[in-house]
N, C-alpha and C positions, 0 to 999 in steps of 0.2 A: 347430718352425721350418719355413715351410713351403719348397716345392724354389723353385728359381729362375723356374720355366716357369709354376708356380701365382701369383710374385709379380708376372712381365710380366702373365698374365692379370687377374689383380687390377687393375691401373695402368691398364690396356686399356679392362676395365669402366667402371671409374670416371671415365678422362677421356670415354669415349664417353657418358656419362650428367651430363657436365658441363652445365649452364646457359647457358653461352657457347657459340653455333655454333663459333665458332673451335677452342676447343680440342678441343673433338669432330673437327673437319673434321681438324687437326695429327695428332691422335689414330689417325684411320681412314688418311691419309697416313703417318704413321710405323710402321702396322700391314702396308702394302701395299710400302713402303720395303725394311723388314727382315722378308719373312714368317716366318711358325714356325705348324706346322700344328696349334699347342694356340690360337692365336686365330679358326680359323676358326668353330668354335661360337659364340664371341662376337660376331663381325661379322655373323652368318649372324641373329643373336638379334636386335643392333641393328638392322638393316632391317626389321624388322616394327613398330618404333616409333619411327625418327629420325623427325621433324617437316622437316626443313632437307633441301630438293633437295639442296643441294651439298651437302650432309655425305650422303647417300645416295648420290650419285654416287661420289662417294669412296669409301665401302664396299664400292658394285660394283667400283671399280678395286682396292680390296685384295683383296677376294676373288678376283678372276683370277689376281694376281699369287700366290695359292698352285695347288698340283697340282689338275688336274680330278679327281682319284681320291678326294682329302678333300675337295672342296665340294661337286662336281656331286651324291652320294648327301643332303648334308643340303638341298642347294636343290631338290631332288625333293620330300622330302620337306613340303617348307614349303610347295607347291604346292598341299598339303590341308591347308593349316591354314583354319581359322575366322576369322582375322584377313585383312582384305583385301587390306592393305598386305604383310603379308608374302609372298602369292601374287605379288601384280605385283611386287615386287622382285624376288622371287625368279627371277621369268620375265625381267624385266628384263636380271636377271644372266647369266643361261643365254643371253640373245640375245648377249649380249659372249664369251663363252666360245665361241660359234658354233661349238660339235661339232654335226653334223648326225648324226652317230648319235644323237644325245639325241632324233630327230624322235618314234619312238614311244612315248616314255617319257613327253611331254606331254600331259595328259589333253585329247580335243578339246573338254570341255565347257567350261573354261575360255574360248572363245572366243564364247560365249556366256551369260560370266559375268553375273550380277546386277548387278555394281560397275561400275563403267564405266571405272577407272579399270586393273582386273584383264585386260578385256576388251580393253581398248585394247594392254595389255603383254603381251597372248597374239597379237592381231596380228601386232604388231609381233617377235616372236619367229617366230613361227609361218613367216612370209616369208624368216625369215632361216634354217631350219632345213630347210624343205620340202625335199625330194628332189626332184628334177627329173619324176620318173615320175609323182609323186603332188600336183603344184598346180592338174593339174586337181579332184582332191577337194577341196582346202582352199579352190580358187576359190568351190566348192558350198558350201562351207558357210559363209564369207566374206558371200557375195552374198545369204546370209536376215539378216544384221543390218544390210540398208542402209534410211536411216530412222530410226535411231538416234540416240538423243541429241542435244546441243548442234549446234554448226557446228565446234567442235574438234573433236570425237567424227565428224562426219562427216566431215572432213577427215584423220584419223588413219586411218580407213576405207577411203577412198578410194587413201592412200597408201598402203596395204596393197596393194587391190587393183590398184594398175598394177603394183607388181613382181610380181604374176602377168600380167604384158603376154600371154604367147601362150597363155593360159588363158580371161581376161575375157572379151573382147568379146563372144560367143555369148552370154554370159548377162548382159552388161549390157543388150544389145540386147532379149532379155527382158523386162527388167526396165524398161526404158522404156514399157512398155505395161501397167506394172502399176495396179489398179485404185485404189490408195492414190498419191494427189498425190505425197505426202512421198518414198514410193519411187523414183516417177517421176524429179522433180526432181535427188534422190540421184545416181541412177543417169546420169541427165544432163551433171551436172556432173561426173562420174566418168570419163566418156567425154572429154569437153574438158579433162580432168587427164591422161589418156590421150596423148591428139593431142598437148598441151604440157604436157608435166611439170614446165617452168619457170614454166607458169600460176599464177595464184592460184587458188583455190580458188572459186570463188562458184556459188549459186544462183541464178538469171535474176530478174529482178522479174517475169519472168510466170509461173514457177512460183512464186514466193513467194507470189501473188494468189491460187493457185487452192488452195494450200495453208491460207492465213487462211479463202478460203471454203468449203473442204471441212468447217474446224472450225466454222466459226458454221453451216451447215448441222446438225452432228451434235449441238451446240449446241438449236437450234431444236425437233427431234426431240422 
């Protein structure tokens, strides 16, 4: 017969591996509701494979809602898994728990992960974690992946980089005269994200020009 605490975890599993977002999302709510620190392996397990934002969101809210002493060592861990999803969540999660003793224990490569989706949730951690003494480093290392990916990915980027406001500018200004359009551009609109943080986000149409022609150039070659 098994104990009590084996047969919550059971119930746990199984609704969070349920077919219906809902009863998974009910499931990770009812788990963050009443915690008990034998589900946080379970929850910590689901965010490397929920499909459903909002059922992920949820798991990040139950998993705070237990002690940082039983999550924070398994969501480290999960930092080096091989699964992509469960890195960014797991970084995800760590940015809500917003212990900033955890700054060294984040590995920096992470922030220039492969995935972009890993990369974006090491950002966005990274800002929220930084020590005051040390944004100028992360600005540095921040400001080699401008140029990157999509216009969300650049915009996720950027908004990284203004909450290092007294950090930036030195090395956006830089990066305006970089020989790569797409940086230029970046680093452009980073500055005018700067100025007004309530701005939206955009690319000028005259760097977009010079950007389309740098590639039919390289194109051409």
């Amino acid at each position: 017969m098994g104990t009590p605490h084996n047969d919550q975890n059971t119930r746990l599993r199984t609704a969070l591996s349920a077919p219906n977002s809902s009863i998974r999302l009910r499931a990770a709510l009812a788990a963050g509701t009443t915690p008990h620190p034998s589900f946080v392996q379970v929850l910590v397990e689901r965010c490397a494979i929920e499909p459903d934002f909002f059922v992920r969101d949820m798991l990040t809210w139950a998993l705070t809602r237990h002690p940082g002493e039983l999550t924070v060592p398994i969501l480290l861990t999960e930092l080096h898994s091989d699964t992509p999803q469960a890195r960014s969540q797991s970084l995800h999660t760590l940015s809500k728990i917003a212990d900033k003793n955890l700054w060294r224990s984040i590995p920096k490569s992470l922030l220039h992960d492969a995935d972009d989706e890993v990369a974006r949730a090491a950002w966005r951690t990274a800002v929220v974690l930084v020590p005051h003494d040390e944004e100028i480093d992360l600005a540095g290392e921040l400001i080699t992946e401008l140029g990157r990916g999509d216009r969300d990915m650049k915009r996720s980027l950027s908004r990284a980089l203004i909450a290092l406001s007294d950090a930036i500018p030195p090395l956006l200004n830089t990066a305006t005269s970089s020989d790569d359009p797409t940086i230029r551009a970046h680093a452009r609109a980073t500055e005018r994200l700067l100025a007004d943080p309530e701005s939206e986000f955009t690319i000028t149409a005259d760097d977009a020009r010079r950007i389309v022609n740098a590639g039919n150039a390289m194109q051409d070659e």
